[in-house]
Each structure stands twice: as structure tokens, then as C-alpha cells.
GUKOLMAR-833589 format. One line per 2 residues: number of its first residue (from 0); their letters; for each residue y negated, z negated, x of C-alpha. Coordinates in Angstrom, 1 decimal. Layout:
NUM) A) Y/Z/X; ... $
END
This chain:
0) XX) 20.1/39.5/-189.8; 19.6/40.4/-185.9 $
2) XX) 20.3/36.9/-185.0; 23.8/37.0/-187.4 $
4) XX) 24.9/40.4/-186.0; 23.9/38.5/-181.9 $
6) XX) 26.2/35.5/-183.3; 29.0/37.6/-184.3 $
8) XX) 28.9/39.5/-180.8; 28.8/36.4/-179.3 $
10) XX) 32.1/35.2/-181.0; 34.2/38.3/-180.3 $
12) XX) 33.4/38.3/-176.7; 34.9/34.6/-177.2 $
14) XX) 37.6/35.6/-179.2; 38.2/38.8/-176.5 $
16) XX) 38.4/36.2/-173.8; 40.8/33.8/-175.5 $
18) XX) 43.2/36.8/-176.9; 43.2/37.9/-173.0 $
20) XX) 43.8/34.4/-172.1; 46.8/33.9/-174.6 $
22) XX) 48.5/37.0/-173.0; 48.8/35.6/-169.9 $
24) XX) 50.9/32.4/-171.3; 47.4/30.4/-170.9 $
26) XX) 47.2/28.5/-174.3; 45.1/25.5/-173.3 $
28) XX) 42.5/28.0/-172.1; 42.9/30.7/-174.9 $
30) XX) 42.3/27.4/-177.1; 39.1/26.5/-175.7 $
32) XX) 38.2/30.5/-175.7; 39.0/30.6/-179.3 $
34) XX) 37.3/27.2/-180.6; 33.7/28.7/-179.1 $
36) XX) 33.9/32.0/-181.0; 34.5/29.9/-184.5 $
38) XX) 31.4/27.4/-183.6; 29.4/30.6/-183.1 $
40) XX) 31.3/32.7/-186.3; 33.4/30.6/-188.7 $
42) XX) 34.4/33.8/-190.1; 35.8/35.2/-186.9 $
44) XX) 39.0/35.3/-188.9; 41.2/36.8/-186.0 $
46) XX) 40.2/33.8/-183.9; 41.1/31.3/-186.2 $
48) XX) 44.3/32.9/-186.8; 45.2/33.2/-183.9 $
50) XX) 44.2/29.7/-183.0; 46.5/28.6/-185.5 $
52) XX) 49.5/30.9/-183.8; 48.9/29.0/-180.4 $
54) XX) 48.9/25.6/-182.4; 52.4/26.4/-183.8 $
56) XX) 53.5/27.5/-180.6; 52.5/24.3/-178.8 $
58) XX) 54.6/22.6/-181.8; 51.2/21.1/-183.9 $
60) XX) 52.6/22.9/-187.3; 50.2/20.7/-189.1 $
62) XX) 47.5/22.2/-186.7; 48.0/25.4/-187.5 $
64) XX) 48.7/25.2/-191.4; 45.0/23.9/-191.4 $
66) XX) 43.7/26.6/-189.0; 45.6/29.5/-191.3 $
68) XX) 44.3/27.8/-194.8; 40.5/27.8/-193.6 $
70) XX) 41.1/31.6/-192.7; 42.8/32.7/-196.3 $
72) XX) 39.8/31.0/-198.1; 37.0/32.0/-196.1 $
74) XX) 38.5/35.8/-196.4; 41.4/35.8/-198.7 $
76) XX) 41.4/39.6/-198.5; 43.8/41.5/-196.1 $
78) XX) 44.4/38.1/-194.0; 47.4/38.4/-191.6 $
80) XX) 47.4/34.2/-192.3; 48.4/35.1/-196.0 $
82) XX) 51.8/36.4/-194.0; 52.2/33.1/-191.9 $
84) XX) 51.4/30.9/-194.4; 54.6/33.0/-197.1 $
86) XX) 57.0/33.2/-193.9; 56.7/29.2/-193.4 $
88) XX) 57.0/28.8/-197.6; 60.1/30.6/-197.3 $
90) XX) 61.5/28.4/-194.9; 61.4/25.0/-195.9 $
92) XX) 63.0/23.2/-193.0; 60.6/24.7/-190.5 $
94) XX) 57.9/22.3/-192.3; 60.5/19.4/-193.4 $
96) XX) 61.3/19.3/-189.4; 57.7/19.8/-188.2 $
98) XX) 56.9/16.4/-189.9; 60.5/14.4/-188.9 $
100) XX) 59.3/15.5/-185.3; 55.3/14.4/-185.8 $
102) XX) 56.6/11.5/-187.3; 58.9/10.9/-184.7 $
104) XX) 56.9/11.2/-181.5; 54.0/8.7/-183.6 $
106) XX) 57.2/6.0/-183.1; 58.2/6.9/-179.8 $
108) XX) 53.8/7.2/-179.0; 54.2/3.5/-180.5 $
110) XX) 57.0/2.1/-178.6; 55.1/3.3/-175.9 $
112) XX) 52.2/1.6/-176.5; 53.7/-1.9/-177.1 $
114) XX) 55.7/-2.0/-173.7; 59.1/-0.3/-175.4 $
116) XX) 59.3/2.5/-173.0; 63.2/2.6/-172.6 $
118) XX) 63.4/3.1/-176.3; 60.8/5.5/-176.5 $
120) XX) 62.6/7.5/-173.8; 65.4/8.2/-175.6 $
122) XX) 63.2/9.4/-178.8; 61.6/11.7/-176.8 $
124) XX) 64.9/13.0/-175.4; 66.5/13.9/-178.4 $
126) XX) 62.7/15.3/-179.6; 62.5/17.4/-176.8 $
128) XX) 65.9/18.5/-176.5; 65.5/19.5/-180.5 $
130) XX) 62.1/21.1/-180.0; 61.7/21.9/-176.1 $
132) XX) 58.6/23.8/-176.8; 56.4/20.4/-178.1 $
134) XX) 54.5/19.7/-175.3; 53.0/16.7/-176.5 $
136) XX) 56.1/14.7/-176.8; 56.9/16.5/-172.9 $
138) XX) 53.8/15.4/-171.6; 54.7/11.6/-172.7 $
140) XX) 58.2/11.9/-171.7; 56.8/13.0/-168.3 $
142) XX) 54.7/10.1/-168.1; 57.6/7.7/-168.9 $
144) XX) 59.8/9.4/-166.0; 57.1/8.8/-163.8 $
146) XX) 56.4/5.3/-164.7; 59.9/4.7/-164.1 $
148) XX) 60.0/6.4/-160.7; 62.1/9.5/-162.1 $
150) XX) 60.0/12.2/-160.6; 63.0/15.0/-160.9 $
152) XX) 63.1/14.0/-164.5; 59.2/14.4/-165.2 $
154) XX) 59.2/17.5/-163.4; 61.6/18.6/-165.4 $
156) XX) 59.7/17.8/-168.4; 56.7/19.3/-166.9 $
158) XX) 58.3/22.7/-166.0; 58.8/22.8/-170.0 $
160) XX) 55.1/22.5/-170.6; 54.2/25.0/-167.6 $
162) XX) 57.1/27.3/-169.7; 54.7/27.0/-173.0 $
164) XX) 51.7/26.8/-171.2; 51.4/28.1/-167.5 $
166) XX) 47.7/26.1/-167.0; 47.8/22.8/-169.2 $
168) XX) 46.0/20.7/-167.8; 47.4/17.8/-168.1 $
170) XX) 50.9/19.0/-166.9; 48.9/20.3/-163.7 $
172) XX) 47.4/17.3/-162.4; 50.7/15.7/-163.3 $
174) XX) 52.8/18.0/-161.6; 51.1/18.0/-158.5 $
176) XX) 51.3/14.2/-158.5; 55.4/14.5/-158.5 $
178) XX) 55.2/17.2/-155.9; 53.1/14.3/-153.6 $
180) XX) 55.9/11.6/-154.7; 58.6/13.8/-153.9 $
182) XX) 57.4/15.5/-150.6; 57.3/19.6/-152.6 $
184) XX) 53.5/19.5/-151.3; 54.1/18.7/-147.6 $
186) XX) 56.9/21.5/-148.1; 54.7/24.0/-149.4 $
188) XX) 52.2/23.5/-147.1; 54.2/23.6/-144.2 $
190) XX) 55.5/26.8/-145.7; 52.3/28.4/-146.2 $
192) XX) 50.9/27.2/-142.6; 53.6/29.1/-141.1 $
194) XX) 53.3/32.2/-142.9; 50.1/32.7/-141.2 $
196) XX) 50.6/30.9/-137.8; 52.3/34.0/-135.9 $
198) XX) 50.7/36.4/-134.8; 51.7/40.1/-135.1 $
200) XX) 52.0/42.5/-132.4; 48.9/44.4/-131.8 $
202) XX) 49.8/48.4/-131.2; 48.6/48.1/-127.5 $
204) XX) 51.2/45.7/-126.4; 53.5/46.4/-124.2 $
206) XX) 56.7/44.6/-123.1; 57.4/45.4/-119.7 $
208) XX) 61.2/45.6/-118.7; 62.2/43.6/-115.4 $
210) XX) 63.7/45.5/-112.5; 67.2/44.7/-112.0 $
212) XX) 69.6/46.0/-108.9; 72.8/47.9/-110.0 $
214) XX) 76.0/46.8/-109.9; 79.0/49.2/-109.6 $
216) XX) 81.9/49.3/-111.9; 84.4/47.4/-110.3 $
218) XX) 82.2/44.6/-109.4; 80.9/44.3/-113.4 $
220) XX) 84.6/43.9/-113.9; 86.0/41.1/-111.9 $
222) XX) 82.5/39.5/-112.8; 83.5/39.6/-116.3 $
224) XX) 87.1/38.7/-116.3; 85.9/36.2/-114.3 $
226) XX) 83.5/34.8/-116.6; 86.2/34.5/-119.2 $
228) XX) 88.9/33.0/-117.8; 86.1/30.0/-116.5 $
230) XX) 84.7/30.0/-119.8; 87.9/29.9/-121.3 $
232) XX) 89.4/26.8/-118.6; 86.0/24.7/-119.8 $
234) XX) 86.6/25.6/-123.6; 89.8/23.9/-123.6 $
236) XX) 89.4/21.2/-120.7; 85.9/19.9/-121.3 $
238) XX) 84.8/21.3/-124.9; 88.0/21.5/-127.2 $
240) XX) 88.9/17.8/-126.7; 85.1/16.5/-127.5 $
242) XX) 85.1/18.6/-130.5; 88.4/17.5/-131.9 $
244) XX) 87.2/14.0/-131.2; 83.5/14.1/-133.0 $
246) XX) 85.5/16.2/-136.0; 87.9/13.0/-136.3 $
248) XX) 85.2/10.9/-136.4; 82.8/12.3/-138.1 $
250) XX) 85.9/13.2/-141.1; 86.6/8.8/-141.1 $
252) XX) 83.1/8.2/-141.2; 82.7/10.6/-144.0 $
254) XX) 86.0/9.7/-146.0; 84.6/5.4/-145.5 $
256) XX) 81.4/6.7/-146.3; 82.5/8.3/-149.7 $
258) XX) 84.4/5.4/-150.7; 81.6/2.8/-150.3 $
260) XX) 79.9/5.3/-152.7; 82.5/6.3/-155.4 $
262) XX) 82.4/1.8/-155.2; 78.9/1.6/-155.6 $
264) XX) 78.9/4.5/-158.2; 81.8/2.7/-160.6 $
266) XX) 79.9/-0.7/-160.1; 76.3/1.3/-161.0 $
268) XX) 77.9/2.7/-164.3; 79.4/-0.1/-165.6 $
270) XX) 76.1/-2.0/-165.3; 74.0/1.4/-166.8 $
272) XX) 77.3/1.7/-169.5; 76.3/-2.3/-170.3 $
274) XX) 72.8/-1.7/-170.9; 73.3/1.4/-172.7 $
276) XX) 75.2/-0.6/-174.7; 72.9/-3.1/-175.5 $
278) XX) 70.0/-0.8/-176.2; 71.8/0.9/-178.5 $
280) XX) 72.7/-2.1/-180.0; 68.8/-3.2/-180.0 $
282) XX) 67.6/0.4/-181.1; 69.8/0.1/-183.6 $
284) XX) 68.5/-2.7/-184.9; 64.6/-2.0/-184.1 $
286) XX) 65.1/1.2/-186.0; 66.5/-0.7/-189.0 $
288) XX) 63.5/-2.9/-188.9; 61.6/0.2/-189.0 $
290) XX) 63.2/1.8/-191.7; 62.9/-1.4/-193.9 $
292) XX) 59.5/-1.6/-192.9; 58.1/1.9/-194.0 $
294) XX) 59.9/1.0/-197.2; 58.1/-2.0/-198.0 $
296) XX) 55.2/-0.1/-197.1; 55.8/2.7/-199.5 $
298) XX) 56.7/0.2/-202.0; 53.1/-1.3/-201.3 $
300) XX) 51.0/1.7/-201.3; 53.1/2.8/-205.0 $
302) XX) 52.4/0.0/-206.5; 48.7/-0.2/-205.3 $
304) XX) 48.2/2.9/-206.6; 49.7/2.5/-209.7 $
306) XX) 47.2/-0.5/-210.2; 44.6/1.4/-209.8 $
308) XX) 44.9/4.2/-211.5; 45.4/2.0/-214.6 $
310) XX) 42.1/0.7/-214.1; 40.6/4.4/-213.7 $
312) XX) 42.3/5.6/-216.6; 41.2/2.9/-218.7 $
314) XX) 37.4/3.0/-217.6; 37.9/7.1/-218.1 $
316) XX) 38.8/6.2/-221.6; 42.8/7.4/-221.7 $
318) XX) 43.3/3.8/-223.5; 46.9/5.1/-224.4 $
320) XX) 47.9/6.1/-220.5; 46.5/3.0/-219.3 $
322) XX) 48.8/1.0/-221.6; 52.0/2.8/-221.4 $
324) XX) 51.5/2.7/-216.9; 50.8/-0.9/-217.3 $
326) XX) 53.9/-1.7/-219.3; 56.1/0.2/-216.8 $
328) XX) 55.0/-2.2/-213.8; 57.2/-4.4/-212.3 $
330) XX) 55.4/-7.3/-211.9; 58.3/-8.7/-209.3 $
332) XX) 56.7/-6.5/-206.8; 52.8/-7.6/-207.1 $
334) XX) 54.0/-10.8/-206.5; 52.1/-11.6/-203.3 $
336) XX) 48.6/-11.0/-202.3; 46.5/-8.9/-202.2 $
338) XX) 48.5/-7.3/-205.2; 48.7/-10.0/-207.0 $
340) XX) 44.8/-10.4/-207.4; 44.8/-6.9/-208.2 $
342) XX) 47.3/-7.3/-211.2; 45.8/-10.1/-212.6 $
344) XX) 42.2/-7.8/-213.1; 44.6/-5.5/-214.5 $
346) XX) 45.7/-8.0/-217.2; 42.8/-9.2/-217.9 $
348) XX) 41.3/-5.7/-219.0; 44.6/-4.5/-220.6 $
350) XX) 45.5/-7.8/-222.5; 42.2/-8.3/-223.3 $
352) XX) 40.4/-4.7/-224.1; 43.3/-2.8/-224.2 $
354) XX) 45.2/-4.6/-226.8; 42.0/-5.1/-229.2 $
356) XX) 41.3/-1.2/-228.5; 44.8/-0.4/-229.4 $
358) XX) 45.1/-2.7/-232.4; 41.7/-0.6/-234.0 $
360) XX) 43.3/2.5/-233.1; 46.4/1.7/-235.8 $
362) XX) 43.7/0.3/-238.5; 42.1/3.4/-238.4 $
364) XX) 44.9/5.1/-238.5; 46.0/3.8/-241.2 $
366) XX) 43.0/3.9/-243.0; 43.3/7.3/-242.8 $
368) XX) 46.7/7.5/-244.3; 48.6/8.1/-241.4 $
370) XX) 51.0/5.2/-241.3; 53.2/6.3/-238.8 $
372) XX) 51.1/6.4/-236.2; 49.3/3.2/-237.0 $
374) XX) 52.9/2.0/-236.9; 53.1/3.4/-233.2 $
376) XX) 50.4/1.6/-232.2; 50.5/-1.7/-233.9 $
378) XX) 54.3/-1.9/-232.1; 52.4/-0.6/-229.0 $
380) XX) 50.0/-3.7/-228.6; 52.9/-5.8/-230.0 $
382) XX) 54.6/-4.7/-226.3; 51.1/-6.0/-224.5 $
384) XX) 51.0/-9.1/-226.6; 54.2/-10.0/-228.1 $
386) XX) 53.1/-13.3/-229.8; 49.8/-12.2/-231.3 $
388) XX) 49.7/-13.3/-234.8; 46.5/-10.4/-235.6 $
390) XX) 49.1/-7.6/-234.7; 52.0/-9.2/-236.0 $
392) XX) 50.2/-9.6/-239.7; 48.9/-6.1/-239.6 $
394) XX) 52.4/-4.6/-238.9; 54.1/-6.7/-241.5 $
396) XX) 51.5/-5.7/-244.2; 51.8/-1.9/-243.2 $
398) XX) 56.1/-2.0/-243.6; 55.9/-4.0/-246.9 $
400) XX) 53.2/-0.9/-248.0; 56.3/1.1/-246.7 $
402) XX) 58.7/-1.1/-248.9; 61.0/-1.9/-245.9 $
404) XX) 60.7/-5.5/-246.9; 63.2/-7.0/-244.7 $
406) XX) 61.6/-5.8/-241.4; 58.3/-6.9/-242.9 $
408) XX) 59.6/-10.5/-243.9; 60.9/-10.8/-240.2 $
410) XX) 57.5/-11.0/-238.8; 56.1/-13.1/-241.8 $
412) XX) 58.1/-15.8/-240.8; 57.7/-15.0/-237.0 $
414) XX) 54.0/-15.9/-238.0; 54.4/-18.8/-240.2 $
416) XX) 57.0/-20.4/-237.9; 55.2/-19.6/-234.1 $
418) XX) 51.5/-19.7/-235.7; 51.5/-22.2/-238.2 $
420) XX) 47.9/-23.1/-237.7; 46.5/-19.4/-237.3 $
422) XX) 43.9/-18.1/-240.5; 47.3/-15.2/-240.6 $
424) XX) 49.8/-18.0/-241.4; 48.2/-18.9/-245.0 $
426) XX) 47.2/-14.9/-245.3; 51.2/-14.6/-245.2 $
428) XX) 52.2/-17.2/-247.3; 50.2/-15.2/-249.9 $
430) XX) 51.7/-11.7/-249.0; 54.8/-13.3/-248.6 $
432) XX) 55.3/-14.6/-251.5; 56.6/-18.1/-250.4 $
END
């Protein structure tokens, strides 16, 4: 009991540490505050919930619907998670766009990965522009910009993180690498060398005044009109013309220089309005791929699934649910390996122990006097074996017991004409009546 009780002291200071942590807009180090305190208390339920806030905050909604689950059933009583888990129930498109956007950075994380990065650019635009506070898809957006020389871009994208986040720190290292590509280190440096290179005047300094001989009055005047009218003959003789001359010059160089660049500018976004063109074309078409893709796939895993669970209800002993699933497969789309190996074991134990099991479930139904449901399943392993003369004979005998003769005298012939050689064809001729 002493070592519990130094466990669960051990956890709140964690937890204490990580709340103080989260305060100060430091999530990646309230995280690892808060992930100590539940390895020392899994019960520390004010940890984990609030480990599960700074997941939902950092846009991993999956992350904290997991974190806020634990909590509720390790202490489903008074649990502020039981409020966070009703408020995202009651708003459905918070979780419906939690997984578009997961879902959404995987593809762009994949484009990535497989030398697409223009493409996954753009998805983590329009991600981050939806959800600014993901910092994931940020992070890989800022990595993009980089790769691509775009520093002002990935800082940018960085500055988000920093937003969400003040110490992440992968958007640290990051940043400080665009601050060496862009020269913002050398600037700050600079900046902070000179706020401590001058040196402030002590209280015993003293600036000492230099003696000067007095003038009287009308001398300071004719020096100073003087002084004007000479400053005033060189102004317009000597300085006025060179100014007017480097203003006209530097106004042609200016006006030729911002032509060469309103031409280069038109000639650069025609070219970028080309390929933005054809990469919309191609995601376009990559995205359609995609689309068809995760459709096949879906249509893969359904079927696979369906497959099996007719083998497991079967071997569970629901004969009837095994049956009706494996009549309702569409055998079109097992039509290639490895499905097609898989629905062949599933006829094999449906047309073979299925339709024998079914065929003893109507005897004994009938047996015991309920016809109608012998009828049921007599037409039920009819639909699993449509030419078997065993089930065909049965049927007809049980609708001639029910005097509806003509449905009866339908499969009689069925048998004598498609089974002529069967031990059920000379069984009908007798019952028949030929």
C-alpha cells in the first residue's frame, strides 16, 4: 500500500509538471510530462484526460478518442472525458472531418514518399488551410517548402506549429534551419551583439566643454548671411544640377528595370499557369486512380469477409445463415485469386455439408408434421443444388401429400427427364403414376 500511495505521488508531480507545461502553450513537453505520470498511475485520470485534450488540439482526434475512452472505463464515475466524448457525439462532422483529414495527409504522406511532392503539396495546402492547427500535415508541408527551396513558405508553415505548440521540436530544429538559409540568424545575432557592445556612461564622466573666443553681434551676422548666400550659390551651381541628373537616371534605370521584370513576370506565369495546368490535369487523373483503387479494395476486403464468415458460421453450427450468405455472393467478383481459392472451399463445404445438412433438416421436419417448413427447406437446398434428384424427389412427394399435384408432377418429370438413370427416377415412375 506504501509503495501505491509513493506511485500515485509520483504521477501527480508528473501530471503537475505537464498541466504547468500545457499553460504555457508547450504541448510536446506537457505530452511527455503527462505520458510519465500514466506509466507510473494508469488511473491518474486527470492526466490522461488531459493528454487526450492536447491530442485534439494538435489535430490527432483519433488520439484523443482513445486517450478519453481508457479514462471513462478505468473510472466511469464523475469523468470530465464522459463530457468530451457527448460534445464530439453531438457533432458528427467534427469526427466525419477528423478522418477525411487523417486520411488525407496518409495520401499526401504517400505521394511524398514515392517522389510525388508537387502533388502532395497541394494536399497539404488545402489540409492546412482547412485545419491550420494539424501540425503534422504542417510539419510535412514545411519539409516540402524546404526541399523545394521555399524557405518563406516553410516558415510560414512552421510559425503555425510554433502557434499550436511554442517548443515542438521538430518545428525548432526546422525553423532555425530556414533562419540559416535565409540569413534571420546572422540578423539576430548581429542584433543581439550590438545590444550589448556600447557601453553606458559611468556617473563619473565628464564631458568637458571646449573654450571658444566670443564673437560680437554684428560679426555672427555677416558671418551667417554670409554662409547662406555661398551655401545657397553651390546648392544651385554645383549640387542642384548633379541631383537632377542622378534623379533622371536613376527614374530610366528604374522605369527599364521594371519593364524587364513585368516581361520576365508574364513569361514566368504563363510557364507556372502551363504547369498548373497540367498538374491539375494529372492530379486529376492520379486521384481517380485512387478513388477506383480504394473501391476495388473495399470490394476485396467485403467480399473476403463475407467468405469467411460463411465458413465461421457454418463451423459455429448456424447451418441456415451460412446458406442464405452463401447464396447472396456474387461469384463475378471472387473471380480471381486469391478469392477464388477461397470460394471454391466455400463450395465445397456448403454444396457438400450444407446441402445434405439442410436436406435432413426438412425430413425431420416433416416427420414431425410440420410440412411447411420442411417445404422451406427442401426449396432451400433446391437453391444450393438445383439439379439434385434426392431433394427434387423429397419435395415432389411432400406437395403430392399436400395434393397440389401439378407442382408435384413438375418435378417428377424434371427427375425422370434430367435423371433417367438415378434410383429416384424408377421411385417416381411409381409415385407418379406413369
Amino acid at each position: 500500500m506504501r509503495f501505491d500511495a509513493d506511485l500515485t505521488k509520483i504521477a501527480n508531480a508528473y501530471y503537475n509538471r505537464g498541466l504547468e507545461r500545457a499553460q504555457l502553450q508547450d504541448l510536446s513537453g506537457a505530452a511527455i510530462y503527462l505520458k510519465e505520470a500514466l506509466r507510473f498511475d494508469k488511473y491518474c485520470t486527470d492526466a490522461r484526460n488531459l493528454l487526450g485534450l492536447i491530442f485534439f488540439e494538435l489535430g490527432e482526434t483519433a488520439d484523443a478518442l482513445v486517450q478519453w475512452v481508457i479514462s471513462l472505463n478505468l473510472d466511469p464515475e464523475n469523468n470530465d472525458a464522459d463530457r468530451y466524448l457527448d460534445e464530439i457525439q453531438r457533432k458528427p462532422a467534427v469526427l466525419a472531418t477528423a478522418s477525411s483529414v487523417v486520411k488525407r495527409f496518409n495520401q499526401a504522406l504517400f505521394l511524398a514518399q514515392n517522389g510525388q511532392e508537387d502533388f502532395a503539396v497541394i494536399e497539404l495546402k488545402d489540409i492546412t488551410q482547412k485545419n491550420p492547427k494539424y501540425v503534422k500535415a504542417q510539419l510535412l508541408l514545411a519539409i516540402l517548402y524546404m526541399q523545394n527551396s521555399d524557405n518563406i513558405k516553410a516558415g510560414h508553415a512552421l510559425m503555425q506549429v510554433l502557434k499550436v505548440d511554442r517548443n515542438n521540436p521538430q518545428a525548432l530544429v526546422l525553423m532555425d534551419e530556414v533562419k540559416k538559409r535565409t540569413g534571420r540568424a546572422d540578423i539576430e545575432r548581429s542584433k543581439l551583439m550590438n545590444a550589448y557592445s556600447h557601453r553606458q556612461m559611468e556617473d563619473d564622466d565628464v564631458i568637458l566643454p571646449k573654450a571658444k573666443r566670443q564673437a560680437s553681434v554684428d560679426q555672427i551676422l555677416i558671418f551667417l548671411i554670409s554662409g547662406i548666400a555661398i551655401g545657397l550659390l553651390s546648392f544651385y551651381l554645383l549640387i542642384l544640377p548633379t541631383i537632377r541628373k542622378s534623379y533622371n537616371d536613376e527614374l530610366n534605370r528604374s522605369i527599364m528595370d521594371n519593364s524587364q521584370q513585368l516581361s520576365g513576370l508574364n513569361a514566368d506565369y504563363a510557364r507556372l499557369k502551363e504547369n498548373y495546368d497540367k498538374l491539375t490535369i494529372t492530379y486529376a487523373d492520379v486521384s481517380q486512380k485512387l478513388k477506383a483503387y480504394e473501391e476495388e479494395n473495399a470490394a476485396f476486403t467485403s467480399m473476403y469477409e463475407k467468405l469467411n464468415s460463411i465458413i465461421a458460421d457454418f463451423n459455429e453450427g448456424d447451418i441456415l445463415g451460412a446458406v442464405n450468405s452463401y447464396l447472396e455472393v456474387d461469384r463475378e467478383r471472387a473471380s480471381q485469386e486469391p478469392l477464388l481459392s477461397q470460394l471454391q472451399e466455400v463450395d465445397r463445404v456448403i454444396i457438400n455439408d450444407g446441402f445434405n445438412t439442410v436436406v435432413e433438416m426438412g425430413t425431420a421436419e416433416w416427420n414431425g408434421g410440420n410440412k411447411e417448413q420442411a417445404e422451406y427447406y427442401y426449396n432451400l437446398a433446391l437453391k444450393v443444388k438445383s439439379d439434385d434428384p434426392e431433394a427434387m424427389y423429397l419435395l415432389a412427394r411432400l406437395l403430392q401429400s399436400e395434393e397440389r399435384i401439378t407442382e408435384a408432377n413438375a418435378l417428377f418429370d424434371r427427375i425422370v427427364g434430367e435423371h433417367p438413370e438415378s434410383r429416384y427416377a424408377a421411385r417416381t415412375v411409381e409415385a407418379r403414376g406413369y
